[in-house]
PyMOL Python script that loads the backbone (N, CA, C, O; Angstrom):
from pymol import cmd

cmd.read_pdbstr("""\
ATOM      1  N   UNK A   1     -12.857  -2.657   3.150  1.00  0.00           N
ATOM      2  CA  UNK A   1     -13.550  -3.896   2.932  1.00  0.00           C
ATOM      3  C   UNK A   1     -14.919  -3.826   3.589  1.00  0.00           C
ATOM      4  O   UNK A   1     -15.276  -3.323   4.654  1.00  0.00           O
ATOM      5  N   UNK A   2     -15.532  -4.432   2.711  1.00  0.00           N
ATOM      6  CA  UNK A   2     -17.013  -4.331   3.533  1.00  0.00           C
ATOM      7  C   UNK A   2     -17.780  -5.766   3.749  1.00  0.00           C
ATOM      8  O   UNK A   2     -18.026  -6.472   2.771  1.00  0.00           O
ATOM      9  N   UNK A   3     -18.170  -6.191   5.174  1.00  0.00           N
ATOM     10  CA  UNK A   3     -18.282  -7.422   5.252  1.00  0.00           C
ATOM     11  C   UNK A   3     -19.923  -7.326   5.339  1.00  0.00           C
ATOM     12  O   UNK A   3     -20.451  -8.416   5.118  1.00  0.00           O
ATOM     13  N   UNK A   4     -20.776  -6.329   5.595  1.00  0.00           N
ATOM     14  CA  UNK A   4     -22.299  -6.602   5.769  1.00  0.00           C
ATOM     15  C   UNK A   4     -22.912  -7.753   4.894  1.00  0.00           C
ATOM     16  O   UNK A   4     -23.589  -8.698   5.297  1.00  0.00           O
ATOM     17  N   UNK A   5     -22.426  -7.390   3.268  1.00  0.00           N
ATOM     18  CA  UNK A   5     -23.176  -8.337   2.738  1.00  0.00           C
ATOM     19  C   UNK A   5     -22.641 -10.060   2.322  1.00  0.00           C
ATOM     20  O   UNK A   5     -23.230 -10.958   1.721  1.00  0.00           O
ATOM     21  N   UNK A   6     -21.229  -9.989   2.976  1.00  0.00           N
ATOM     22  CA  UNK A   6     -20.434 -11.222   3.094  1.00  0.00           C
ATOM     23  C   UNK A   6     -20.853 -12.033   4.533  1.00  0.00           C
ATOM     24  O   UNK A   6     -20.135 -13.005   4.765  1.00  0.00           O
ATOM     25  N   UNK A   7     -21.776 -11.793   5.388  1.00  0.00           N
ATOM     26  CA  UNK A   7     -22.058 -12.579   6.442  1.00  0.00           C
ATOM     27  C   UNK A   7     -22.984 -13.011   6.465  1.00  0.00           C
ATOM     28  O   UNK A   7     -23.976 -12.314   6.682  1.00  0.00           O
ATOM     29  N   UNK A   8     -23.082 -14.463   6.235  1.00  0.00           N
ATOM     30  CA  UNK A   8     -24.268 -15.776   6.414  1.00  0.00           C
ATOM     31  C   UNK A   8     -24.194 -16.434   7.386  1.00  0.00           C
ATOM     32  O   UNK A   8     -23.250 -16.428   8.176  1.00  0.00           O
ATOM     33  N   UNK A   9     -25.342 -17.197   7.466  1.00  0.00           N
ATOM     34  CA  UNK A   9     -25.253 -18.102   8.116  1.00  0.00           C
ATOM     35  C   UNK A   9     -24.828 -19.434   7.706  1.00  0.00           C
ATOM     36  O   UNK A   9     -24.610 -19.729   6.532  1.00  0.00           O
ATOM     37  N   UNK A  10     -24.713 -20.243   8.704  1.00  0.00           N
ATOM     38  CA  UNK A  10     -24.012 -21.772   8.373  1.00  0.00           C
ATOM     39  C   UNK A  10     -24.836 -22.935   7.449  1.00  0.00           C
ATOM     40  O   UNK A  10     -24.530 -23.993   6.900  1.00  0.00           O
ATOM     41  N   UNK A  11     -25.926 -22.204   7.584  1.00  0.00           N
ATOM     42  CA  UNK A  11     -26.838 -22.931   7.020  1.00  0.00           C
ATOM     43  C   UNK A  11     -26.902 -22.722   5.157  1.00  0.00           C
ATOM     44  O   UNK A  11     -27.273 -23.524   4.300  1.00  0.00           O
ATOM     45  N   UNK A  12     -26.375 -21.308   5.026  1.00  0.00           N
ATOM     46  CA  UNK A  12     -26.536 -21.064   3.672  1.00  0.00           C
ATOM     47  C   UNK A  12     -24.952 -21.549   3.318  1.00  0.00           C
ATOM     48  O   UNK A  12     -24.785 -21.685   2.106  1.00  0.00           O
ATOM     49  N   UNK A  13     -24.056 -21.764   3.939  1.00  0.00           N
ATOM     50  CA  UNK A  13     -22.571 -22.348   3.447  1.00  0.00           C
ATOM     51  C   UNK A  13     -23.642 -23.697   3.093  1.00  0.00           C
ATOM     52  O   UNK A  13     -24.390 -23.289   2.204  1.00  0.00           O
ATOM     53  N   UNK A  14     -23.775 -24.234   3.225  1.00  0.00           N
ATOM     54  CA  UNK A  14     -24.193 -26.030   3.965  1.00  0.00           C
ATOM     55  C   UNK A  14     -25.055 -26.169   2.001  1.00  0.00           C
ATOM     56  O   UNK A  14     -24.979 -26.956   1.058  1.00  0.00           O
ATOM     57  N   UNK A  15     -25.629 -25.150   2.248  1.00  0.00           N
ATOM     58  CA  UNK A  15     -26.705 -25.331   0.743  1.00  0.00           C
ATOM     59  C   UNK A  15     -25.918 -24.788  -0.221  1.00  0.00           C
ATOM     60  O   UNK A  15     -25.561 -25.649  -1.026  1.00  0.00           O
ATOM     61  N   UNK A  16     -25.530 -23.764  -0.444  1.00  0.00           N
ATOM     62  CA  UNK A  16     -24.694 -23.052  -1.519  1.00  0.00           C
ATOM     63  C   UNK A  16     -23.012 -23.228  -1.803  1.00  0.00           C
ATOM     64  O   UNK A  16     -22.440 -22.268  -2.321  1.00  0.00           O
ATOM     65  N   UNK A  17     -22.270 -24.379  -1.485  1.00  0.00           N
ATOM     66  CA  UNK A  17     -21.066 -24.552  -1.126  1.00  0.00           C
ATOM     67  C   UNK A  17     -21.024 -23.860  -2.645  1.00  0.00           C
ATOM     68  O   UNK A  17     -20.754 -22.680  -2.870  1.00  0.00           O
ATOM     69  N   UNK A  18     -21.303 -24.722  -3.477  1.00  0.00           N
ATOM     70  CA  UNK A  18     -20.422 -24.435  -4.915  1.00  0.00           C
ATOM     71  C   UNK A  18     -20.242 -22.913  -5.031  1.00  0.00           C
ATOM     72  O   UNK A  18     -19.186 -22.382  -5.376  1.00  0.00           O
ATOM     73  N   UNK A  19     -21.610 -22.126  -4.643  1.00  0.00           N
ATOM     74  CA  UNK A  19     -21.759 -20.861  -5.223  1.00  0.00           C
ATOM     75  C   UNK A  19     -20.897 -19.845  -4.306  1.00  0.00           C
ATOM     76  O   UNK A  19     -20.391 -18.812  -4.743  1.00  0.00           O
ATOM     77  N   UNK A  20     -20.820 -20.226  -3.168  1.00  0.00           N
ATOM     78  CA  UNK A  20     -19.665 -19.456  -2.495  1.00  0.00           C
ATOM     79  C   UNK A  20     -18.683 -19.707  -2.648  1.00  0.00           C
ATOM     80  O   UNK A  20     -17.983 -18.695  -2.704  1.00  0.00           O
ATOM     81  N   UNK A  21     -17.948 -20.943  -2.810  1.00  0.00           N
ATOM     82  CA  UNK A  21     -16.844 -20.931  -3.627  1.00  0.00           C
ATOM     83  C   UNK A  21     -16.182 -19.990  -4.863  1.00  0.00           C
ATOM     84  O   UNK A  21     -15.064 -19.480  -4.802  1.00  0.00           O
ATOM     85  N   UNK A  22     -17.167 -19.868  -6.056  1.00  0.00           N
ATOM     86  CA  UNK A  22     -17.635 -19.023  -7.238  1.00  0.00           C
ATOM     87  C   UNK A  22     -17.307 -17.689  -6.434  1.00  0.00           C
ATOM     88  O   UNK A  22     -16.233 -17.100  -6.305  1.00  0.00           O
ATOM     89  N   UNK A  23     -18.855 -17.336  -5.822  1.00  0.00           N
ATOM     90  CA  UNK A  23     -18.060 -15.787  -5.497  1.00  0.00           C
ATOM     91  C   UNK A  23     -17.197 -15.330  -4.341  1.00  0.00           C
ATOM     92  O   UNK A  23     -17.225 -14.099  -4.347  1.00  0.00           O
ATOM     93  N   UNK A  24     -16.478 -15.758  -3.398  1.00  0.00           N
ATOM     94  CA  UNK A  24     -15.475 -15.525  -2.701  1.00  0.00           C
ATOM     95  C   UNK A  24     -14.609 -15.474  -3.743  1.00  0.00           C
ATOM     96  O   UNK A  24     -14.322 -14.318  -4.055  1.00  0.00           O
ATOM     97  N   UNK A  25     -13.821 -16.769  -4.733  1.00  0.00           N
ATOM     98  CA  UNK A  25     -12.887 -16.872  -5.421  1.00  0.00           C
ATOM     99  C   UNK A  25     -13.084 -15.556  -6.443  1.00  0.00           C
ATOM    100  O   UNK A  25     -12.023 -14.988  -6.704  1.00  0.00           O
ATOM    101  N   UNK A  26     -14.353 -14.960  -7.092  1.00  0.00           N
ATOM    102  CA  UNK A  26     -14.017 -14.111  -8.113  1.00  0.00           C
ATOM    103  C   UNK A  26     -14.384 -12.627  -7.437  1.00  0.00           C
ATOM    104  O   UNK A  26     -14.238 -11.618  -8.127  1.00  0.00           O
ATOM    105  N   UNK A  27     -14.947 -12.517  -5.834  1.00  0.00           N
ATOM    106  CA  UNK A  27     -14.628 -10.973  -5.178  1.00  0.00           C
ATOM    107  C   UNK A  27     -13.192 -11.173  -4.475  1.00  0.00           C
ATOM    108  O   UNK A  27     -12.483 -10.228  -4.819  1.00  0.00           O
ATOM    109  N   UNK A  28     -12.739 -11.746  -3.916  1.00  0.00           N
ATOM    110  CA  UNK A  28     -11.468 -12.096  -3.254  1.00  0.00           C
ATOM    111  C   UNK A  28     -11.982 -11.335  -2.059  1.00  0.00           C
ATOM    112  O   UNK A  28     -11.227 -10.398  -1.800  1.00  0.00           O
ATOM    113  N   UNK A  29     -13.034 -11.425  -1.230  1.00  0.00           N
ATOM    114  CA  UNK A  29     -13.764 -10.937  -0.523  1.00  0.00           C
ATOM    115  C   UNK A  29     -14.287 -12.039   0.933  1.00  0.00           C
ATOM    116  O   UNK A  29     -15.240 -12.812   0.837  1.00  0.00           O
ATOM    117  N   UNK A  30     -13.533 -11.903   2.074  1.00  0.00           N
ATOM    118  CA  UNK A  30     -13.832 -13.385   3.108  1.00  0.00           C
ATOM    119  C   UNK A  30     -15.113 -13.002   3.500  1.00  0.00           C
ATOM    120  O   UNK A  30     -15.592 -11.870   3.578  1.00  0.00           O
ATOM    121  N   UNK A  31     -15.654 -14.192   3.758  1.00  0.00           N
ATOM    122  CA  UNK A  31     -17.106 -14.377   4.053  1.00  0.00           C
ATOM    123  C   UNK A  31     -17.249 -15.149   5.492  1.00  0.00           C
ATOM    124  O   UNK A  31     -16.846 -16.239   5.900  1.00  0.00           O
ATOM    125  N   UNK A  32     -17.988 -14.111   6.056  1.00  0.00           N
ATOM    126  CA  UNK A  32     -18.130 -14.268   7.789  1.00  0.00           C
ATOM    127  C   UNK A  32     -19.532 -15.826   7.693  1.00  0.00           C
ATOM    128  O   UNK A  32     -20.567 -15.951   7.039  1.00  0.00           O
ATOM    129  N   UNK A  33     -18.808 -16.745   8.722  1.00  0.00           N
ATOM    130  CA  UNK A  33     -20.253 -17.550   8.585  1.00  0.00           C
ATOM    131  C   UNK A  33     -20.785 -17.495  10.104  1.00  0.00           C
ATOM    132  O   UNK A  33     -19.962 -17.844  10.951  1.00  0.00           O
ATOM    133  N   UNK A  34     -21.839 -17.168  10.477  1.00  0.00           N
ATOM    134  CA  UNK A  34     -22.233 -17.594  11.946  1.00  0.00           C
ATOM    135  C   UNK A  34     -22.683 -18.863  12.162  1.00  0.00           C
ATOM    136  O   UNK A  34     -22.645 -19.785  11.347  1.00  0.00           O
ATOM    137  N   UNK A  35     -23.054 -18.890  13.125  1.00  0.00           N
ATOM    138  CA  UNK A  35     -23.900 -20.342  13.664  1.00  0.00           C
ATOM    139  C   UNK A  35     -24.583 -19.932  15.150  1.00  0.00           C
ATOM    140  O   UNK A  35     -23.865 -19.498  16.051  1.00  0.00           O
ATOM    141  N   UNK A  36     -25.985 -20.104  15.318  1.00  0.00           N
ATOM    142  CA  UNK A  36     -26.678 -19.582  16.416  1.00  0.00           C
ATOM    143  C   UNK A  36     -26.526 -17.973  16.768  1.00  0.00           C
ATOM    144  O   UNK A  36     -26.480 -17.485  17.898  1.00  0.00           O
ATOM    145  N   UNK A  37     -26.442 -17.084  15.150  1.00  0.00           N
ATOM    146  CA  UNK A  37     -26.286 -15.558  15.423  1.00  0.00           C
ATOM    147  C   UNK A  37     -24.922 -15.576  15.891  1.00  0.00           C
ATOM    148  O   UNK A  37     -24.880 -14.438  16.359  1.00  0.00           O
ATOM    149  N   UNK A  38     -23.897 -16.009  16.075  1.00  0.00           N
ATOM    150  CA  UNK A  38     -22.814 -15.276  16.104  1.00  0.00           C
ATOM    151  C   UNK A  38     -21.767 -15.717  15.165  1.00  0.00           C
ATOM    152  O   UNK A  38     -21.913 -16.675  14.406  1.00  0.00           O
ATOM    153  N   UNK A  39     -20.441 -14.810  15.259  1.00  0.00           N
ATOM    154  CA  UNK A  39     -19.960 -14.605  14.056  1.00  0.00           C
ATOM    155  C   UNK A  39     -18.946 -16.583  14.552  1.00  0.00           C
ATOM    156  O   UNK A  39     -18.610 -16.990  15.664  1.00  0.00           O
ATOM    157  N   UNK A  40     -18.832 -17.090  13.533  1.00  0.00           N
ATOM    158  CA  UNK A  40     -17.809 -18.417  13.634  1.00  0.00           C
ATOM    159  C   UNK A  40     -16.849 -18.917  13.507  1.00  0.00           C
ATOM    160  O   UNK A  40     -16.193 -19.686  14.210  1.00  0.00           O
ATOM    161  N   UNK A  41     -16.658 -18.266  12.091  1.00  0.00           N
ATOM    162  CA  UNK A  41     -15.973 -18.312  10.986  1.00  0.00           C
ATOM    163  C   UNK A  41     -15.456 -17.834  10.306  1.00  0.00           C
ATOM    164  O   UNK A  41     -15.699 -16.638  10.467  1.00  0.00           O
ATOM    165  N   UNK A  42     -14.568 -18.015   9.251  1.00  0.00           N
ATOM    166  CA  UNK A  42     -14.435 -16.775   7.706  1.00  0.00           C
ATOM    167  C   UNK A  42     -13.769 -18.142   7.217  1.00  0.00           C
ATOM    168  O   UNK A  42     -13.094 -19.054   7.695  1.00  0.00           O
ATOM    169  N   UNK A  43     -14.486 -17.674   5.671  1.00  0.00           N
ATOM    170  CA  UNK A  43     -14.368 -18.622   4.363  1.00  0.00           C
ATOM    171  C   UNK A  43     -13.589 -17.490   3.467  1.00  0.00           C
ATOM    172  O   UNK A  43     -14.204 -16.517   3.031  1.00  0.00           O
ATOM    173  N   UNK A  44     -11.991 -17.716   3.191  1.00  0.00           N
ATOM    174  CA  UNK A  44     -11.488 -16.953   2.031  1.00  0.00           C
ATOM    175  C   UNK A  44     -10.973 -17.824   0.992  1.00  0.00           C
ATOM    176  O   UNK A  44     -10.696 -18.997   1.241  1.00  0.00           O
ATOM    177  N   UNK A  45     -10.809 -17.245  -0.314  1.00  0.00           N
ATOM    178  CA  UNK A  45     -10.055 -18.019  -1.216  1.00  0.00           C
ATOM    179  C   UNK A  45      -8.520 -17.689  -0.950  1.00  0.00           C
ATOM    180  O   UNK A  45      -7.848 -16.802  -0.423  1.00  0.00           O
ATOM    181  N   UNK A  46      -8.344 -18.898  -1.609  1.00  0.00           N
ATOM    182  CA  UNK A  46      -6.518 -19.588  -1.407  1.00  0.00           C
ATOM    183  C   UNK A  46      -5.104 -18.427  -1.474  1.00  0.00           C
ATOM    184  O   UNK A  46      -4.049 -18.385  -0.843  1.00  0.00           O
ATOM    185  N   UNK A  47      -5.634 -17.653  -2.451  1.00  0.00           N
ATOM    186  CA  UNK A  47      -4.693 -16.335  -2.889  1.00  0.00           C
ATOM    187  C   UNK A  47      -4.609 -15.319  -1.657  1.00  0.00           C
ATOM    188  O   UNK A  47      -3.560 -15.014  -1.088  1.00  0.00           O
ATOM    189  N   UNK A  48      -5.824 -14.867  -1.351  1.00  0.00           N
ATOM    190  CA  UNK A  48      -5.926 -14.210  -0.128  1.00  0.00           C
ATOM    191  C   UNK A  48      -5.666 -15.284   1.241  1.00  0.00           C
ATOM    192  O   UNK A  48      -5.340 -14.666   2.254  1.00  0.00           O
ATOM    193  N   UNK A  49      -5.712 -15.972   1.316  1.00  0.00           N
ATOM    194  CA  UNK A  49      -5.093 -16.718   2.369  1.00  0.00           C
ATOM    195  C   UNK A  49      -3.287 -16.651   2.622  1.00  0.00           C
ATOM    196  O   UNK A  49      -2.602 -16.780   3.636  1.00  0.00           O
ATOM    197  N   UNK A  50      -3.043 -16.460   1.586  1.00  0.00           N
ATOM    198  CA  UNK A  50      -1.700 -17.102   1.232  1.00  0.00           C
ATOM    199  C   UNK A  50      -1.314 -15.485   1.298  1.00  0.00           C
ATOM    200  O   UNK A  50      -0.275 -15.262   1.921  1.00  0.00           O
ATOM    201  N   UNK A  51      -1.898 -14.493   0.827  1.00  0.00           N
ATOM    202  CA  UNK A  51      -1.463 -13.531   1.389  1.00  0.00           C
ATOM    203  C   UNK A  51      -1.313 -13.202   2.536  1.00  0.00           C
ATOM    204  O   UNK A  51      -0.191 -13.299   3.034  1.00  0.00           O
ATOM    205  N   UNK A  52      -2.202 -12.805   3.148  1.00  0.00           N
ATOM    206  CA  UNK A  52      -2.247 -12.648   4.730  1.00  0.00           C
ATOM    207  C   UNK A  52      -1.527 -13.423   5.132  1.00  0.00           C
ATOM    208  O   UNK A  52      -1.299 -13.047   6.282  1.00  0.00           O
ATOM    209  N   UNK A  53      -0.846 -14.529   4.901  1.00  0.00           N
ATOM    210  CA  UNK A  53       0.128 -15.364   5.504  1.00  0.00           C
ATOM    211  C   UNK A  53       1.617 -14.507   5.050  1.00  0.00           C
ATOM    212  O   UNK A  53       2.487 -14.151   5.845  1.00  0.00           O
ATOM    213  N   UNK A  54       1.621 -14.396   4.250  1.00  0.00           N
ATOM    214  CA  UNK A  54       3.357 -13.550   3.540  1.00  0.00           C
ATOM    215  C   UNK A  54       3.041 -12.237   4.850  1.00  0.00           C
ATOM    216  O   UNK A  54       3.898 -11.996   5.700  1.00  0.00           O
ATOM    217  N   UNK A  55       1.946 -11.638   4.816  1.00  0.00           N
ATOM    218  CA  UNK A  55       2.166 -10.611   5.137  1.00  0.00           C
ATOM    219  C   UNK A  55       2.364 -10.533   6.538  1.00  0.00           C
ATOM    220  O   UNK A  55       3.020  -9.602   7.006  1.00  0.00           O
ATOM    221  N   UNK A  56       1.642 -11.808   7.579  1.00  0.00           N
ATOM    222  CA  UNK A  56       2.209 -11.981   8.884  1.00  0.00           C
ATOM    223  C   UNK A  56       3.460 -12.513   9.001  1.00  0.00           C
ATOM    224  O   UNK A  56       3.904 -12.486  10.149  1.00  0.00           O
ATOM    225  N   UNK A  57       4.212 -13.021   8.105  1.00  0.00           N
ATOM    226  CA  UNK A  57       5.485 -13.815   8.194  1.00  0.00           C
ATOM    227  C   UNK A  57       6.085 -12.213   7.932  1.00  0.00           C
ATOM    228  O   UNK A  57       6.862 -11.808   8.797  1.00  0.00           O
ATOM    229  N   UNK A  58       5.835 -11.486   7.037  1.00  0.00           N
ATOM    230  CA  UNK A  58       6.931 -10.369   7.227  1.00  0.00           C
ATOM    231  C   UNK A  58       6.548  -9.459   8.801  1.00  0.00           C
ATOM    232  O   UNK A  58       7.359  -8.975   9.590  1.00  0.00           O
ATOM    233  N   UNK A  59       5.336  -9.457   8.862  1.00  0.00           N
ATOM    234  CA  UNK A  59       5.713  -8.658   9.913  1.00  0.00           C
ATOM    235  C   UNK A  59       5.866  -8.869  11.063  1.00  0.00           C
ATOM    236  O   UNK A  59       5.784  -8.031  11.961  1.00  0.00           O
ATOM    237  N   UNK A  60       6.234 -10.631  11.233  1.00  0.00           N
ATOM    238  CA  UNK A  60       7.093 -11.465  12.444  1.00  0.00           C
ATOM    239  C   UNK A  60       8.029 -11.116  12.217  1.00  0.00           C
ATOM    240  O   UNK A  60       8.769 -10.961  13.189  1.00  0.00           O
ATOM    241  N   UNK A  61       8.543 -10.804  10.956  1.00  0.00           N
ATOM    242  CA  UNK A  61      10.202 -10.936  10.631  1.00  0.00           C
ATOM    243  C   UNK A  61      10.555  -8.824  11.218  1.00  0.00           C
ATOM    244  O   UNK A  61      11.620  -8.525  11.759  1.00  0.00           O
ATOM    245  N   UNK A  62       9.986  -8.270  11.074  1.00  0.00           N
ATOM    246  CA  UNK A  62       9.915  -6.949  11.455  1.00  0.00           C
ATOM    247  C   UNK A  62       9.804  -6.623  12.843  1.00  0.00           C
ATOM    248  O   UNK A  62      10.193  -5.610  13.425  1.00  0.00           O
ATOM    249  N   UNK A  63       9.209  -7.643  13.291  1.00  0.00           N
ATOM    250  CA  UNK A  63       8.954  -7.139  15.024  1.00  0.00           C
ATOM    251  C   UNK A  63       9.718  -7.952  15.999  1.00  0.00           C
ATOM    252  O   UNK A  63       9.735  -7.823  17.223  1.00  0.00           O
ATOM    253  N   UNK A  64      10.418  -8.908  15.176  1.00  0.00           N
ATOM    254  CA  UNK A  64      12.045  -9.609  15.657  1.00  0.00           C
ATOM    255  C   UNK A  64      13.421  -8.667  15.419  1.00  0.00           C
ATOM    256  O   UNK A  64      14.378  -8.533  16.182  1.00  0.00           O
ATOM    257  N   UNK A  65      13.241  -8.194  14.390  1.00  0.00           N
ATOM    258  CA  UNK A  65      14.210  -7.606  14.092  1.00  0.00           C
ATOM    259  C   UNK A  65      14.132  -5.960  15.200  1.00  0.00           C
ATOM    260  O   UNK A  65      15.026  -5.585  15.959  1.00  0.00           O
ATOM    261  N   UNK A  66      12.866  -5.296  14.962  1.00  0.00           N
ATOM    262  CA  UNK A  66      12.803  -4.407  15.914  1.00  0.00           C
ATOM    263  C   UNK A  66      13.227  -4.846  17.107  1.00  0.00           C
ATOM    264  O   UNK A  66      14.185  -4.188  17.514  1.00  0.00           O
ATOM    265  N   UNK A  67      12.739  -6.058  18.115  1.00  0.00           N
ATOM    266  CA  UNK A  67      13.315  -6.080  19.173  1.00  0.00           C
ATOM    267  C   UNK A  67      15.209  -6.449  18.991  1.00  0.00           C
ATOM    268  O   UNK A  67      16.198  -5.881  19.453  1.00  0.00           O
ATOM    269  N   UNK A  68      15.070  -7.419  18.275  1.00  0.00           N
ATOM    270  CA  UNK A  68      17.556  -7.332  18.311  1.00  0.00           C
ATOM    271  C   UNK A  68      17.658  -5.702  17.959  1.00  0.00           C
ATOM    272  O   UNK A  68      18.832  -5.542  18.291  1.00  0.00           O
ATOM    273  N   UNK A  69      17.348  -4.781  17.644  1.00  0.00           N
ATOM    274  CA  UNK A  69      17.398  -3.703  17.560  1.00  0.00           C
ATOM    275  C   UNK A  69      17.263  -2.894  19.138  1.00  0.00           C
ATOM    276  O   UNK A  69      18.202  -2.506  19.833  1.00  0.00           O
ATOM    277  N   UNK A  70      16.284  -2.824  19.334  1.00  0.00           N
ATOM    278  CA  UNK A  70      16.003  -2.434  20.835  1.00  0.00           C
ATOM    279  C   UNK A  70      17.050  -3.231  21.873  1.00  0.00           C
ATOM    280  O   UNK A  70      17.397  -2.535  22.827  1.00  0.00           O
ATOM    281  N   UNK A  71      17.516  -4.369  21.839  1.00  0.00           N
ATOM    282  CA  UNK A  71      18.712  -4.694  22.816  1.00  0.00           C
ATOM    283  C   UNK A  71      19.784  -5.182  22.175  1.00  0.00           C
ATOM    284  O   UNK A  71      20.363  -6.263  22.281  1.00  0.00           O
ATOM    285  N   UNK A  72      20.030  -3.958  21.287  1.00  0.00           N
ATOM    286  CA  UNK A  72      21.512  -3.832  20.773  1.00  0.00           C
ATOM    287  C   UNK A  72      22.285  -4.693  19.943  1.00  0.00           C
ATOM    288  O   UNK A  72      23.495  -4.494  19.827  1.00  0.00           O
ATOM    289  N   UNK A  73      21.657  -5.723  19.296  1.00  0.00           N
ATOM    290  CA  UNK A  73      21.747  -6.765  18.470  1.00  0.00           C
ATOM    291  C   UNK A  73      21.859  -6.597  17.093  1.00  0.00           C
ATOM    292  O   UNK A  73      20.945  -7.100  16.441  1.00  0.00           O
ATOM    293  N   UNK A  74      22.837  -5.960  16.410  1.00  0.00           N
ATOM    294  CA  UNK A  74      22.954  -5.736  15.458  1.00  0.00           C
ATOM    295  C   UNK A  74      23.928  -5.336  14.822  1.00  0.00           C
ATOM    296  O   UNK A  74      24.871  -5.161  15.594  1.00  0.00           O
ATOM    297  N   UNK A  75      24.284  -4.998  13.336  1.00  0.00           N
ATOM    298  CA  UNK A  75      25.253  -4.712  12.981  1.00  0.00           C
ATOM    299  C   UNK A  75      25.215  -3.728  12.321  1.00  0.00           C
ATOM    300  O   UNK A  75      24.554  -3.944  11.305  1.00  0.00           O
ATOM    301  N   UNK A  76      25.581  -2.755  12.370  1.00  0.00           N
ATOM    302  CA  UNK A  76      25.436  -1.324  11.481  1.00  0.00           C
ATOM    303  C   UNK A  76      26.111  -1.626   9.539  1.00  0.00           C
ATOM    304  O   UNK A  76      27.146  -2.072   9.045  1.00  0.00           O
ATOM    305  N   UNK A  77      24.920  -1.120   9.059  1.00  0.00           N
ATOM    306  CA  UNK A  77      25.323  -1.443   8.185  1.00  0.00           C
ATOM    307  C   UNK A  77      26.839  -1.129   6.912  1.00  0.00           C
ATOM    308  O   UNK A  77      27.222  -1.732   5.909  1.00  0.00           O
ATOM    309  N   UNK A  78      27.300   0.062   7.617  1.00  0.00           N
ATOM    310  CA  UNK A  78      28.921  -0.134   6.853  1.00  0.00           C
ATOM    311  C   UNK A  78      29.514  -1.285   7.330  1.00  0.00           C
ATOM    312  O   UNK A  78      29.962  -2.108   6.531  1.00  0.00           O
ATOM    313  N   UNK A  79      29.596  -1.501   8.826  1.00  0.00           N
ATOM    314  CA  UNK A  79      30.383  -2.409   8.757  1.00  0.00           C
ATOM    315  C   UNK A  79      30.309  -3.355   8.007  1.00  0.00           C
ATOM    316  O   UNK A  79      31.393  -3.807   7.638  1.00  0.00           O
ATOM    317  N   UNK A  80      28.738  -4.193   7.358  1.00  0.00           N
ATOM    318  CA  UNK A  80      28.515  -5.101   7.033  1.00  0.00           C
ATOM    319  C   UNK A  80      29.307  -5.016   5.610  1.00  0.00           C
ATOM    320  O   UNK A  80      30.080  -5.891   5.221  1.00  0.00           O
ATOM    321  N   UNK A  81      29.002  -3.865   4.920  1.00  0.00           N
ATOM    322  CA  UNK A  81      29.382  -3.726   3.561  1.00  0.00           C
ATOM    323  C   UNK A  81      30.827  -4.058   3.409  1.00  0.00           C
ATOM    324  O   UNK A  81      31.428  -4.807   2.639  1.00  0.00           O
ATOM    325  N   UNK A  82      31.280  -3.106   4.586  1.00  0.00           N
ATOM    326  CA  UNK A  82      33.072  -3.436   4.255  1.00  0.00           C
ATOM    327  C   UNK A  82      33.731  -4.661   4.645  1.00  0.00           C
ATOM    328  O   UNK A  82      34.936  -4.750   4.413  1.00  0.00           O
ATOM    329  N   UNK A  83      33.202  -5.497   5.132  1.00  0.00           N
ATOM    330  CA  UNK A  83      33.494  -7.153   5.207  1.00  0.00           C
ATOM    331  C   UNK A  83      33.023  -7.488   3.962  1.00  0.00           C
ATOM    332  O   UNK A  83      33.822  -7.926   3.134  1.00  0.00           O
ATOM    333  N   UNK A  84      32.062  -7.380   3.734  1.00  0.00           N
ATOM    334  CA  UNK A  84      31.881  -8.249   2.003  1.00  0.00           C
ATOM    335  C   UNK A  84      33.397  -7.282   1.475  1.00  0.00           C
ATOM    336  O   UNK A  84      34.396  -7.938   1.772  1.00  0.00           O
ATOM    337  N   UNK A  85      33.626  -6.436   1.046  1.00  0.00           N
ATOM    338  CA  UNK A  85      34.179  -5.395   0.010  1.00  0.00           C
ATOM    339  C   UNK A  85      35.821  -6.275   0.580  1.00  0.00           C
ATOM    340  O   UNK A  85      36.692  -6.569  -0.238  1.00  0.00           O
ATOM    341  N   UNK A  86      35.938  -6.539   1.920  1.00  0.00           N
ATOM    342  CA  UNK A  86      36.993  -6.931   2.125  1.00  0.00           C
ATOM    343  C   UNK A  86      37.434  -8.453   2.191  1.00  0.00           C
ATOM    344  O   UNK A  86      38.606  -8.778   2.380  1.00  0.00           O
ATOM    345  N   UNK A  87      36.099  -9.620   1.968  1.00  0.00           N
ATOM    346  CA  UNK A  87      36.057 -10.847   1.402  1.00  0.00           C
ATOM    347  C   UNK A  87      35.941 -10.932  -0.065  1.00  0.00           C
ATOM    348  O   UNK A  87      35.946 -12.072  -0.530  1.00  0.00           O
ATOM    349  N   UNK A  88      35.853 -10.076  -0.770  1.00  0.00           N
ATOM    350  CA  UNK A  88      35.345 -10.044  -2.542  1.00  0.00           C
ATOM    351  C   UNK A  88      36.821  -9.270  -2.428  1.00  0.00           C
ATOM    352  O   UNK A  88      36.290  -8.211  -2.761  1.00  0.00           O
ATOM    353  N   UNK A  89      37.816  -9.000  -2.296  1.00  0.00           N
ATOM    354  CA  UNK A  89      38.788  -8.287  -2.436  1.00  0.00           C
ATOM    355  C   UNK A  89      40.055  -9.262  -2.156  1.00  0.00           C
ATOM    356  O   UNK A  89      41.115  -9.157  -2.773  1.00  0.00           O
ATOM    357  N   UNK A  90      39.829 -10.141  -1.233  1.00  0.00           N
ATOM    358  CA  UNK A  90      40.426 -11.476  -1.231  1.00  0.00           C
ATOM    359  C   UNK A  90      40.883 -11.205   0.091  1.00  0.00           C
ATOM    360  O   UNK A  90      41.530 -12.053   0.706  1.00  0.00           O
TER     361      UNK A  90
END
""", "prot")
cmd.dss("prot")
cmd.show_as("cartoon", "prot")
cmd.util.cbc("prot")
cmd.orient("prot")
């Protein structure tokens, strides 16, 4: 990803709303905004938002599971299978 030419200032959000709207939504590309030279912000569209969200929810769900793993919290998976095989079996 390349952000050089995605970083404005606050001042050009403020004048150009519509048009950054337009092209964030059709590069799918976040746009850094500063204010007084430094960085402030990021403006992304909804899709990419919503990604980066799935993708931190999985990898909360991965670095929970790694730790019940690390202190022994778990169930190996035959066993798991042969309880179903032995509830579906009656």
């Amino acid at each position: 990803m390349q952000y050089s030419t995605h970083i404005k200032p606050i001042s050009y959000l403020k004048e150009k709303t519509a048009s950054v709207v337009k092209e964030i939504t059709e590069s799918r590309e976040p746009m850094i905004i500063t204010q007084n030279g430094e960085a402030t912000f990021v403006v992304q569209d909804i899709k990419s938002y919503e990604q980066t969200q799935q993708t931190m929810a999985l990898l909360k769900m991965l670095a929970l599971g790694q730790k019940e793993i690390e202190r022994g919290e778990f169930v190996d998976a035959d066993d798991v299978f042969a309880k179903m095989d032995k509830e579906v079996a009656g």
